[in-house]
C-alpha positions as CSV (number, residue, x, y, z in Angstrom):
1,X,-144.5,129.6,-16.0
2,X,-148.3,130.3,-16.8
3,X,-147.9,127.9,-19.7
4,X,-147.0,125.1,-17.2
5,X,-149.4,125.7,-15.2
6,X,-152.0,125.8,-18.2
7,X,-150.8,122.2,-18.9
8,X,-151.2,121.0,-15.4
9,X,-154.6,122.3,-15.4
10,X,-155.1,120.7,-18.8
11,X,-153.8,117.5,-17.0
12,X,-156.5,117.5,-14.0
13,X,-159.2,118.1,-16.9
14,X,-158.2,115.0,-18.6
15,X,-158.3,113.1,-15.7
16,X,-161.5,114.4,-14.4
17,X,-163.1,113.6,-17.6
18,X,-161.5,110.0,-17.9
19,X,-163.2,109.4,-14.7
20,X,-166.3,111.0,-15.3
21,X,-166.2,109.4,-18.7
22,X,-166.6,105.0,-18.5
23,X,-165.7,104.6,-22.1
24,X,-162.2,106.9,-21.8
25,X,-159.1,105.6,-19.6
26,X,-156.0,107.5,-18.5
27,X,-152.7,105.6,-17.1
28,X,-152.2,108.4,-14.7
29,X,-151.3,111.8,-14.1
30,X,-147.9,111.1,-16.9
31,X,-149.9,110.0,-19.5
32,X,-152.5,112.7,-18.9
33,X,-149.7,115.6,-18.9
34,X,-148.3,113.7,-21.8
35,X,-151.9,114.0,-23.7
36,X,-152.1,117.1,-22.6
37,X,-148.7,118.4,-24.5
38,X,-150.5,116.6,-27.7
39,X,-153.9,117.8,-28.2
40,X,-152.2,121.4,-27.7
41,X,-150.1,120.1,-30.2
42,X,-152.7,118.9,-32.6
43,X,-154.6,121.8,-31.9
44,X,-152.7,124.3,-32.5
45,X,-151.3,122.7,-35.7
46,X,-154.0,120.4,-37.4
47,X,-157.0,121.4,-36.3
48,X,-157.0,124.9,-38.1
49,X,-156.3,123.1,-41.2
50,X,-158.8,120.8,-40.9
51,X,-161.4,123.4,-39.7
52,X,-160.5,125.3,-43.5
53,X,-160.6,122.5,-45.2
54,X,-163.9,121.6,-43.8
55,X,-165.5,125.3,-43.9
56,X,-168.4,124.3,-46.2
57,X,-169.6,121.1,-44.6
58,X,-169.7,123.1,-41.1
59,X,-171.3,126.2,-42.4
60,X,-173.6,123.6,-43.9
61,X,-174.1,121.9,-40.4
62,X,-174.1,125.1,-38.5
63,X,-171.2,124.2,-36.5
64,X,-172.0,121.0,-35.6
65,X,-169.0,119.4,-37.8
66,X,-166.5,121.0,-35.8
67,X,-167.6,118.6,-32.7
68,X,-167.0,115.5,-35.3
69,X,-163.5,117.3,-35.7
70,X,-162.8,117.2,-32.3
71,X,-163.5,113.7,-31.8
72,X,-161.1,112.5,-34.5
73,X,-159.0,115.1,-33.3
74,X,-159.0,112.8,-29.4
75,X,-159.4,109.1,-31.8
76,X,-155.7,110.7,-33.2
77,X,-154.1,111.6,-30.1
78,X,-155.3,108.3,-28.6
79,X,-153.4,106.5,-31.2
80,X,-150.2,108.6,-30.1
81,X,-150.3,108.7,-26.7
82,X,-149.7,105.3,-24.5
83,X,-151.6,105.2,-21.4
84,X,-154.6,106.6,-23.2
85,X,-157.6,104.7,-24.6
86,X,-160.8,105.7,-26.2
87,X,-163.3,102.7,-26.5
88,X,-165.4,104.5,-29.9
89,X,-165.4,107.6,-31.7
90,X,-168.9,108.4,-29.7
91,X,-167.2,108.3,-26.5
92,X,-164.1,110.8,-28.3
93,X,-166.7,113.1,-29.5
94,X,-168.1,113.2,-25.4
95,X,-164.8,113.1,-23.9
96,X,-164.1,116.6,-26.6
97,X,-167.1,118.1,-25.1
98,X,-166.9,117.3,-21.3
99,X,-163.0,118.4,-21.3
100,X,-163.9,121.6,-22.8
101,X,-166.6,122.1,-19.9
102,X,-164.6,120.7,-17.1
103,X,-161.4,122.6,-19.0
104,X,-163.5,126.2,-18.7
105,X,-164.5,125.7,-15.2
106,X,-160.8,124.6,-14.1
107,X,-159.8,128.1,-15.6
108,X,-162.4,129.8,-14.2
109,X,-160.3,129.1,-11.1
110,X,-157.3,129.5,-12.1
111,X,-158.1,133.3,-13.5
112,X,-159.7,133.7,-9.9
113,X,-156.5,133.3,-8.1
């Protein structure tokens, strides 16, 4: 049950975003609980790798790579997921950040209930 409701809240972050976000579209509430499902996919599975196989350049960059990560990570799942559309890799790299903001503050509530 509390992973369900995890995606939901995962769900409302992606739409929040997309409509904070000009450059980012979402179909609707399916194709944000659909993207959802993927980037915790992805990021449970790829992303690690890609974080070890990348360990020097971000040690190098003081972090900074990881965002770059992230925002291939959201060009990938945009490629999967119809109903979803990022218009540059600049605007997958902000939509990465603000959905980890808006993500943390949805979960702020959810903890508080």
């Amino acid at each position: 049950m509390k992973t369900l409701i995890h995606f939901i809240v995962s769900a409302l972050a992606i739409l929040v975003t997309a409509y904070i976000l000009p450059g980012v579209h979402v179909d609707g509430i399916v194709a944000a609980l659909v993207l959802a499902v993927v980037l915790g996919v992805i990021n449970t599975i790829l992303r690690p790798i890609l974080v070890f196989l990348t360990l020097p350049l971000t040690i190098v960059t003081l972090g900074l790579f990881i965002l770059v990560i992230n925002g291939l990570l959201v060009m990938l799942a945009s490629y999967i997921v119809p109903g979803f559309t990022v218009a540059s890799f600049w605007w997958a790299l902000l939509f990465g950040i603000v959905l980890a903001i808006v993500s943390w503050v949805l979960e702020r509530f959810e903890k508080e209930e």
